[in-house]
N, C-alpha and C positions, 0 to 999 in steps of 0.2 A: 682421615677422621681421628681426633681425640680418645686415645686409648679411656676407657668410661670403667674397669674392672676393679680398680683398685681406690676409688673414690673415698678420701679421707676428710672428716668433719675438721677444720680448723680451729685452733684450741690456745696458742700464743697472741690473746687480744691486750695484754695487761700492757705498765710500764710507763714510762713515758716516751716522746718522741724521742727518735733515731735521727732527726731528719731537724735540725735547727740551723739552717742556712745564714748565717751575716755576710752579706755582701762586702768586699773590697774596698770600693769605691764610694765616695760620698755622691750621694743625691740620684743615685742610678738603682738602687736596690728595686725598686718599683717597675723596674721595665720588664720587659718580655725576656725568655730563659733564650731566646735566639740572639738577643742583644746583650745579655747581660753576659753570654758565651762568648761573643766575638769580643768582647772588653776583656775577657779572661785570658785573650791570646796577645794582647798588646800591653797590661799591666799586670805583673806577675801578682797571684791570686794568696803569695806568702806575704808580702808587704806591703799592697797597694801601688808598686813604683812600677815606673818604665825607662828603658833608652831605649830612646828611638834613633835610628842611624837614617836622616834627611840625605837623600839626593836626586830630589824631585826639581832642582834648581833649570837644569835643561830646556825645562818647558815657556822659560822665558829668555834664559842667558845664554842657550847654544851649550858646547861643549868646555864648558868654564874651566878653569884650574884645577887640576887634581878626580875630571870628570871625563876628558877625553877618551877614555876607555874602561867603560864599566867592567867588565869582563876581568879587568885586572886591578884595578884599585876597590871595586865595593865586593865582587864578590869574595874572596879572602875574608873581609871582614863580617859578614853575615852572622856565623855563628855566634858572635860574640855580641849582638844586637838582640832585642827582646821584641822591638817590632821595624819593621823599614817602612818610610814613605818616601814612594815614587811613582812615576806615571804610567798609566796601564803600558806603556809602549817598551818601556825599561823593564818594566815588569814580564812583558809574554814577550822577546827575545835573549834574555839575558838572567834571569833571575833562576836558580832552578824550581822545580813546582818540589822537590826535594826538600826545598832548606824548612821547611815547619814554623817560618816566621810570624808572628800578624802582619798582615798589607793595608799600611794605612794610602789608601791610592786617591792621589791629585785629582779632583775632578772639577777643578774650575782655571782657566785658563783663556786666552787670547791674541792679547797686545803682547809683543816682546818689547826687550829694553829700550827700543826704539820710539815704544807709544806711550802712552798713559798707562801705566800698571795696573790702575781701579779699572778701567776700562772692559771688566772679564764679564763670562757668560759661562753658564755648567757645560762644560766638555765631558761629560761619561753621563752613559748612560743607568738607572740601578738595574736595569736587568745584565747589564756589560758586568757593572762590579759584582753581582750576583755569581755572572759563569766565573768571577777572575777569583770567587771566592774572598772578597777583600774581608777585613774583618772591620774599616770604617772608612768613611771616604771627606776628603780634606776640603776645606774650600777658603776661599780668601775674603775675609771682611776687609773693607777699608771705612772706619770709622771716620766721619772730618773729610773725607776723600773727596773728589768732584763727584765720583759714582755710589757716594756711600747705600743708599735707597736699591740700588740695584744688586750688589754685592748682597746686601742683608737678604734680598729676593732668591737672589740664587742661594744663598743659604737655607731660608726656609723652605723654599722647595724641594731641595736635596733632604731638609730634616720629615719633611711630610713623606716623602717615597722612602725614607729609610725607614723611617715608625714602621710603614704599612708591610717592610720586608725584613726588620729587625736587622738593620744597619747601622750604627751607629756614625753621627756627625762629627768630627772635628772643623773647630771654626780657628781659623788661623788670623789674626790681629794684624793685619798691616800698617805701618806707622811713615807717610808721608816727611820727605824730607823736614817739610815746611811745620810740623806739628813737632809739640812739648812732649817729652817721652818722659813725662810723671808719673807718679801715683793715682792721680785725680781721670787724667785720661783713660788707663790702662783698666781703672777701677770703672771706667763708661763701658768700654770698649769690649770686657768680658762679661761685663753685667749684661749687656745688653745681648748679645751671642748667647747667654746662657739662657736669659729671660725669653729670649726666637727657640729655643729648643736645641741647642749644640749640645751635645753631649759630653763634648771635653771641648780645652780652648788651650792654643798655643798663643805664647805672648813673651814679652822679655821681659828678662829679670831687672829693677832697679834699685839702687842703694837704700833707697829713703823711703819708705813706706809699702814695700812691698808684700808685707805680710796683709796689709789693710786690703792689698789685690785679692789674695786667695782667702781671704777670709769673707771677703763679699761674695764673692761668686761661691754659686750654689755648687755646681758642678766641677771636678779636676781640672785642676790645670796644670800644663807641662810648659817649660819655656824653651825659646829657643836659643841656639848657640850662637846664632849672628856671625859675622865677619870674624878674621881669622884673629887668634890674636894669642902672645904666649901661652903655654900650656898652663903654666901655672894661674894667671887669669882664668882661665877657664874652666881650669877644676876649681877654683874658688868662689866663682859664680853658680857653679853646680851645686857646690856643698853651701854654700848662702842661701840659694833657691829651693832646696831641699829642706832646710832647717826651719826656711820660713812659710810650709805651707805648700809647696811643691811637687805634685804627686811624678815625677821623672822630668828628663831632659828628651830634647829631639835637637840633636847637634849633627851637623852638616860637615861644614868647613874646616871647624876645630878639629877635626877628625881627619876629613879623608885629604886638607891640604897640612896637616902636620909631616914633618918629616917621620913619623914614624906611627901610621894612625893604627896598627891594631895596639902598641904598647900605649897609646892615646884615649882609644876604645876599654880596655882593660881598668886605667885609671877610674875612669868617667864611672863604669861600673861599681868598683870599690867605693868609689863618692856617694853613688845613690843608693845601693842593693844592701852597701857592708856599713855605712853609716863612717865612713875613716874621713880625718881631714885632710886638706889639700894638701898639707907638706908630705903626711905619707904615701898619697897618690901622687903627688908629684915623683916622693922615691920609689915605686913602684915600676912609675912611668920610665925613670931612667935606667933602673934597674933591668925592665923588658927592652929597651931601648938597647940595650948594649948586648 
């Protein structure tokens, strides 16, 4: 029972608020403090930015380049990531419950390289991501796709059981060989993900109108790193991607199939978090390189 003896009249009512919270993130300040939490662990809450360290590729490709053995090429790099997305399986064998990252975890999958890639169905379930503690769980749009109607399905599905457990959605943009990788698309493709209720949207960066991308969509967008390709491309598409509206990267390949992914990882950082351009994170990069 409640010590009752020393019962003191409260008397500090003045002032004004303590308590003036602005949220991070654009178009998410409205949600629930369990969602607007788990965004807090994958966008750091000084900038609004994120890297995300991608090696969820397995779930369609097998053990791809530079992925053969998690244990030794992703974990090393962990620390220096703000969130990782991978699949619950990479996740509860390999990941430590240790590292304090956000888990942005794959939850739509089916067809491998072999099938139709739109062809997917939600593979996790939210009570799964719930115990795995994710802080959002990923799914694949294919806008223009054969499955496009189904893809959208499983997204909104996943965004209705997230709401109701304050899980946040990422809608990830799949772009068909066979489709225009414009402005004009990409500006359907997040609109449309955001307007379903995604909560953030991963997509690629393009030369030519890419600011008209993140300035339409209501909600963050992070792009991805794609195919592998000089380091210095790819910190300049970071720092393009960042300048024009960008709220972080989720880079995979650039990374962990670079000859040298934590001094790769470290640039990426400086690009996003330090605001430096490419040529100094390129010297950075060689500099840790050596």
């Amino acid at each position: 029972m409640a010590d009752t003896d020393d019962l003191r009249e409260g008397h500090n009512f003045e002032g004004d608020s303590g308590m003036q919270e602005k949220f991070h993130l654009k178009g998410l300040a409205g949600q629930d403090w369990g969602m607007r939490s788990r965004l807090s662990r994958i966008f750091n809450p000084l900038d609004g930015k994120t890297v995300m360290l991608a090696f969820d590729h397995g779930y369609f490709q097998g053990p791809t380049s530079g992925l053969e053995r998690l244990d030794r090429s992703i974990v090393p790099l962990i620390p220096q990531a703000d969130a990782l997305m991978l699949t619950r399986g990479a996740l509860r064998t390999t990941i430590p419950a240790t590292s304090g990252k956000g888990i942005v975890l794959r939850a739509s999958g089916g067809p491998s390289v072999l099938k139709d890639l739109s062809n997917e169905e939600i593979t996790v379930s939210i009570d799964d991501a719930i115990r795995l503690d994710a802080a959002a769980l990923a799914v694949q749009v294919f806008i223009g796709g054969e499955h496009e109607t189904r893809s959208l399905k499983n997204m909104s599905t996943l965004v209705d059981q997230g709401q109701s457990a304050g899980v946040p959605v990422l809608a990830v943009t799949a772009v068909g060989r066979e489709m225009v990788r414009d402005a004009r698309y990409f500006r359907l493709a997040t609109r449309i993900s955001a307007e379903l209720g995604a909560n953030f949207i991963k997509t690629y960066y393009i030369e030519d109108g890419f600011e008209t991308v993140t300035s339409s969509c209501p909600v963050p967008i992070i792009i991805a790193g794609g195919k592998k390709i000089p380091e210095i491309d790819a910190l300049t598409i970071a720092y393009k991607a960042i300048q024009e509206g960008a709220a972080g990267v989720d880079m995979g390949r650039n990374v962990f199939q670079s000859e040298h992914p934590s001094a790769m990882l470290a640039a990426v950082r400086a690009v996003v978090h330090d605001g430096v351009t490419p040529k100094v994170a390129f010297e950075l990069f060689e500099s840790l390189s050596n």
